[in-house]
N, C-alpha and C positions, 0 to 999 in steps of 0.2 A: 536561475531556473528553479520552480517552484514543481518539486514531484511527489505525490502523493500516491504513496502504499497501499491496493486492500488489502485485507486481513489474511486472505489467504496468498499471496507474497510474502508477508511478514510471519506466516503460520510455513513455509517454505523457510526460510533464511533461517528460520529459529531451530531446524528440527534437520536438515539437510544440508550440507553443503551443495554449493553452484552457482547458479546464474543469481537465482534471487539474494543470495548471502551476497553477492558484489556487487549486483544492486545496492542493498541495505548500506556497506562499509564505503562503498565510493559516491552515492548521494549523501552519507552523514558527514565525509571527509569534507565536502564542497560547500555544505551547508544548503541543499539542495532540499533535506529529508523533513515530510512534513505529514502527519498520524491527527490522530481523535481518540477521544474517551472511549469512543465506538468501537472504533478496533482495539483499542485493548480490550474489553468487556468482551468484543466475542471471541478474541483469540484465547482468551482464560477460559473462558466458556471450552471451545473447541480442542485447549492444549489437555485438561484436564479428562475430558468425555474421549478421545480418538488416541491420547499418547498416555495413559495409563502409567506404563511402562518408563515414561521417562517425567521423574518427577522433578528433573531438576529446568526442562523446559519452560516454566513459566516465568522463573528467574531468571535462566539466557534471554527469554522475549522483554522482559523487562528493562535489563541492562541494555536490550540494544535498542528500544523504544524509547529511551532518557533521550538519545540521539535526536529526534525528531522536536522542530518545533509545533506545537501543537494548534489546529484550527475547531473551531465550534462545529458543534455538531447541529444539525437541522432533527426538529422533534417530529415530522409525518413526512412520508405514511408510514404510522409507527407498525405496518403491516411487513414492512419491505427494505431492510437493510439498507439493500443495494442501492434503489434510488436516493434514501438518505444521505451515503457515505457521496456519492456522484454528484448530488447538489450539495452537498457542505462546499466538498472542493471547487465546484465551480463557483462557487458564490464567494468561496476566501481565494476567488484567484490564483488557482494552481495553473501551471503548464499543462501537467499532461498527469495522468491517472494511470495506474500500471496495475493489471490487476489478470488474475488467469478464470475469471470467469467468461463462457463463452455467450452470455444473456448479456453479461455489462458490455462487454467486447462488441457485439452487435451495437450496439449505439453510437460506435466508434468516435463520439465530440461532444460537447455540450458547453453551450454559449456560457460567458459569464463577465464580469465588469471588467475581467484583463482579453477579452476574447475571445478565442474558440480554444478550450480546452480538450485536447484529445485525449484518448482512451486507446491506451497499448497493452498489449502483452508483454511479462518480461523480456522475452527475446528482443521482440521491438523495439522497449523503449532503450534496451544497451545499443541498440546498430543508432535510433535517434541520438542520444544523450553523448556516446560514445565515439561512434563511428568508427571503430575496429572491430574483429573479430572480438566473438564471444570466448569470454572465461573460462579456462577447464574444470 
């Protein structure tokens, strides 16, 4: 299974404990867990401008971003994150996109050379990937 993090999952697991941090530690265990240049770039962006306070975050995100194998990034619409990060992965054939935006979320799939690539939210993709109850 091929699952791909956005940034803000990975901006979750780095800064919180819960669902997204066993996300992150049970897709890397499996060899599931798969990132971009991109999200690191905005999570550094993001960890630095929103979490002030804890400067030792960019380092936790780091160490557990080494985890991921890495896919290419797509350069337009260099307007719009979102769609970039959603066609990278569909285009390096991911499974499934996990991500807690409710804009990416509405698009719920997006075709690509292994299929139809869906779009879940953390919760979802643990009941998909998992199929037990959620982590405490």
């Amino acid at each position: 299974m091929k699952v791909f993090l956005d940034t803000n999952v990975w901006l979750s697991a780095t800064v919180f404990s819960g669902l997204c941090e066993e996300l992150v530690l049970q897709c890397a265990d499996r060899g599931w867990l798969y990132s971009s240049e991109l999200v690191r770039q905005e999570a550094h962006e993001v960890l630095t401008r929103k979490f002030p306070q804890r400067p030792d975050a960019s380092v936790l995100f780091d160490l557990a971003w080494q985890a991921a194998a890495l896919i290419d990034d797509v350069a337009e619409p260099k307007n719009d994150n979102d769609v970039r990060l959603v066609d990278a992965t569909a285009l390096a054939g991911m499974a499934l996109f996990v991500t807690g935006d409710k804009r990416v979320l509405s698009w719920k799939s997006r075709p690509g050379p292994a299929g139809l690539m869906r779009i879940a939210s953390p919760r979802q993709a643990w009941q998909m990937l998992f199929g037990v109850g959620l982590p405490n």
